[in-house]
N, C-alpha and C positions, 0 to 999 in steps of 0.2 A: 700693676693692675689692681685696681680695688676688688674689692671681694664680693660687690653685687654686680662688678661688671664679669666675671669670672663665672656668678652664677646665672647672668645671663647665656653666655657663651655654651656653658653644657646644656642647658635649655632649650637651646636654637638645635643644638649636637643630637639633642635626646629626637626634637620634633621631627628633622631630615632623616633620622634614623628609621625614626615609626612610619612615616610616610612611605622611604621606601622600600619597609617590610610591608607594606598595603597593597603598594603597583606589585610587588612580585608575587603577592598571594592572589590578586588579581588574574597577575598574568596566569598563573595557575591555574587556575577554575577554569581560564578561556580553553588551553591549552587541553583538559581534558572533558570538558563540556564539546567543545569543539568535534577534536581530533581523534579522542580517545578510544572514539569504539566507531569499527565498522560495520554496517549492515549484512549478515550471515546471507551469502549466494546459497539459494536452492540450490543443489546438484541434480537430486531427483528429476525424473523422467516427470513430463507435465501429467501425466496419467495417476503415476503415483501420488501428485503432491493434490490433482482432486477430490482422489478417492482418501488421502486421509482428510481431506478439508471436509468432507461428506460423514467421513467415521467420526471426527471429533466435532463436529457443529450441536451446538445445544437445537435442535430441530424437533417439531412436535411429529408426534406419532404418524397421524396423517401425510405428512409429506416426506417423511423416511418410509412409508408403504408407497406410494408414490414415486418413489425413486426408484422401482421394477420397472417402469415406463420409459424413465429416462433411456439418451445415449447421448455417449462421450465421445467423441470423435474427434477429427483432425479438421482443421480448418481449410478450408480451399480457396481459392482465387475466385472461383465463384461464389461464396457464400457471404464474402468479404461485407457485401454493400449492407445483404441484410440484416447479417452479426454483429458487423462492426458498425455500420454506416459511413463506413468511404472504403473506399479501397487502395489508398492514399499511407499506409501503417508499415511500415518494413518490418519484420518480426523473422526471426531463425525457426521458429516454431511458436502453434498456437492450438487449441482444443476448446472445442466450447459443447459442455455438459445443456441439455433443453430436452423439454417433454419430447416424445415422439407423437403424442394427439392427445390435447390437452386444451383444456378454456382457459390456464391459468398464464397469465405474462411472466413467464421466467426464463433466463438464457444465465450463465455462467460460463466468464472465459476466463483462461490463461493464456500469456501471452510473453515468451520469451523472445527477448530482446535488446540488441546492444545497449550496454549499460549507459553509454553515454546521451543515449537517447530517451531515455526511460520522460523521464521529465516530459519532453516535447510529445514522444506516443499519449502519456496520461492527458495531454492537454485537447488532443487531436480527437482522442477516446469522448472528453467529455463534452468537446464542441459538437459531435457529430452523433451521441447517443440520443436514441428516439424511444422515451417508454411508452408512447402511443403507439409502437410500429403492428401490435395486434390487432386483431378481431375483434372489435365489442370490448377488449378487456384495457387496462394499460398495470405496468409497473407501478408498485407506491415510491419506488426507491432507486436510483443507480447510484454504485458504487465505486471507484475506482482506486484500488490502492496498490501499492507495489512495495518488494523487497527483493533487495540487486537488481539483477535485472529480468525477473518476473512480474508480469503486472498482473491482479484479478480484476475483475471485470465483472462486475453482475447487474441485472434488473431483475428486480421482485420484490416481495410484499417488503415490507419492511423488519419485520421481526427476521423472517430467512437469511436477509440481504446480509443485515446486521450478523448472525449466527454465522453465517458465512465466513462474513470479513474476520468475526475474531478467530474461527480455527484455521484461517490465510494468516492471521496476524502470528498466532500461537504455532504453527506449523514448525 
């Protein structure tokens, strides 16, 4: 064997090498981009996990005085149409924080539910939310985001809505 056929040979040897140190550093990345981390379940009671979204929300003065007004409750079969706009959402439990007499369009829900469904509720949530459902007023904003299988739910101005999601995000 001549000796530029030979230095072809380790050539070819070298390139199949680097290539598939490429795919397995590939596979890598998929593998922990992917797989690597899962979404932390709330365990906390939905009660707790509003009232910290409430303590840690960047919120203006005005509307953390304003939240003396509020109440947090437990959602019902009849409340479903107007909270949620269907009544159509299977959920283990749900809470939705709203003025008690107020001109301003605000509701905030949690809404625990099988994980396997989270997806399908969030889609359900955002075919069916109405931010005209008030008086004279409407929402600037809905929101709908989830972690496990918690979802938030809010309408309102948009700087709140926003405040909101991050200390649900940050939670």
């Amino acid at each position: 064997m001549k000796r530029a056929e030979r230095y072809e040979m380790a050539k070819r040897a070298r390139m199949k090498i680097c290539a598939a140190l490429v795919v397995v550093l590939a596979a890598a990345c998929l593998v922990t981009a992917c797989g690597g981390q899962q979404e932390a379940e709330l365990g906390d009671s939905l009660t707790d996990i509003m009232s910290g979204i409430y303590e840690k929300a960047d919120l203006s003065d005005d509307f953390r005085q304003g939240l003396a007004n509020f109440e947090t409750i437990a959602l019902t079969d009849d409340m479903e149409m107007s909270i949620l706009g269907t009544d159509e959402i299977e959920y283990t439990e749900a809470i939705v924080s709203m003025p008690m007499m107020s001109s301003i369009a605000y509701q905030c829900v949690l809404l625990r539910v099988d994980a396997d469904s989270v997806d399908a509720v969030k889609q359900k949530l955002q075919e069916s939310a109405n931010p005209d459902k008030w008086v004279c007023v409407s929402a600037e904003t809905v929101l709908i985001e989830s972690r496990g299988d918690v979802i938030f739910y809010v309408m309102a101005e948009n700087d709140v809505a926003y405040a909101l999601n991050t200390a649900f995000q940050n939670y």
